[in-house]
C-alpha positions in Angstrom: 122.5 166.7 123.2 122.1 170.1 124.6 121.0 169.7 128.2 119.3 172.7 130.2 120.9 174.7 133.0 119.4 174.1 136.3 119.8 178.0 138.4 120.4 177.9 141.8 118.2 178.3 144.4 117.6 182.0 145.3 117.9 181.8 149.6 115.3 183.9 151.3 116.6 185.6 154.4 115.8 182.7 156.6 118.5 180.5 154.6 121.1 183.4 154.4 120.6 184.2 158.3 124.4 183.2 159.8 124.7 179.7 162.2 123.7 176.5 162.5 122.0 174.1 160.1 121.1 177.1 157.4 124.5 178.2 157.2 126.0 174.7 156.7 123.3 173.6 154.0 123.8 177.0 152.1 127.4 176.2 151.9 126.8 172.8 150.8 124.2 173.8 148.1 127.2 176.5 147.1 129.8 174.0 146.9 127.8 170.9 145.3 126.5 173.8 142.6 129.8 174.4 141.6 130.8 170.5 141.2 127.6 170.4 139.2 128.3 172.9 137.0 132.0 171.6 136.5 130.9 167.9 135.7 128.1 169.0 133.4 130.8 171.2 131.4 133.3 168.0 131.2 130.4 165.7 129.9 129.6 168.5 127.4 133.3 169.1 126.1 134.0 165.3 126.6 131.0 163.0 126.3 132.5 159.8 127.4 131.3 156.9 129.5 132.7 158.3 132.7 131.9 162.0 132.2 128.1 161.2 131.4 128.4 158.7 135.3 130.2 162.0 137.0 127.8 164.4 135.2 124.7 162.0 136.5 126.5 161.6 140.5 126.8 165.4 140.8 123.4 165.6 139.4 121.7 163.2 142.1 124.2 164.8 144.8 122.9 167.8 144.1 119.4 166.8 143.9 119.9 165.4 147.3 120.9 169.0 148.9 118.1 170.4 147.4 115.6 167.7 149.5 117.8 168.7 152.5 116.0 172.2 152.2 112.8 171.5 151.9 112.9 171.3 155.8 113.5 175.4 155.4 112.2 176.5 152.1 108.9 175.8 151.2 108.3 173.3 148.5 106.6 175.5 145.5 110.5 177.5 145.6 112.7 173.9 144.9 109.9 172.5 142.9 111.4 174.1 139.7 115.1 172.9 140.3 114.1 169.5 141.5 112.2 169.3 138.3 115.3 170.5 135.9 117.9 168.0 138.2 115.1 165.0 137.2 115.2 166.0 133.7 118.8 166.4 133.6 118.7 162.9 134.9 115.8 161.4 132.5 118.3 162.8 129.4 120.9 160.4 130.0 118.9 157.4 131.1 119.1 155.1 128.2 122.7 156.6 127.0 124.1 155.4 130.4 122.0 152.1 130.0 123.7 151.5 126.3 127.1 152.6 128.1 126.8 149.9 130.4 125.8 147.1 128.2 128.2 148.1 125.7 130.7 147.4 128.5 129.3 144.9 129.7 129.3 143.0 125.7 132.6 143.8 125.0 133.6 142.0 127.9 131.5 139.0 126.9 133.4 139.1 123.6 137.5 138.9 125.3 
């Protein structure tokens, strides 16, 4: 399953402006971005059990950094990537679900 890539977040001058709470969120959105990227490529090369639950934590970490700016950016400029992170999400629902249970049975059966 082909999944679509999520861009990050342009930041307006207010976001890029150096110190305090702007500068530390930019830096995280930076550095969560890249753990993204790198669990999304591992659960694309290596679609496993755990590399779909990394691909999905990054995912929902991610999503959480972009909620953090919506105190700074106004909502119609995250509504986009919030939307793609969701979707990301909503892709591997029920394949995580099936993971689980198939876990979850073969443990019933030792």
């Amino acid at each position: 399953m082909k999944t679509r890539t999520v861009r990050p977040v342009k930041h307006p001058a207010a976001v890029r402006h150096k110190g305090g709470v702007l500068e530390l969120l930019c830096k995280a959105l930076e550095s969560q971005w890249r753990r993204y990227r790198k669990r999304l490529r591992q659960c694309q090369r290596r679609f496993s059990q755990e590399a779909v639950h990394d691909s999905r934590v990054e995912t929902r970490r991610l999503l959480a950094t972009v909620e953090l700016l919506c105190a700074f950016i106004p909502e119609r400029e995250l509504k986009k990537a919030r939307r793609a992170l969701k979707k990301h999400l909503d892709a591997f629902d029920r394949l995580r679900d099936t993971q689980v249970q198939l876990t979850y049975v073969g443990h019933l059966l030792h």
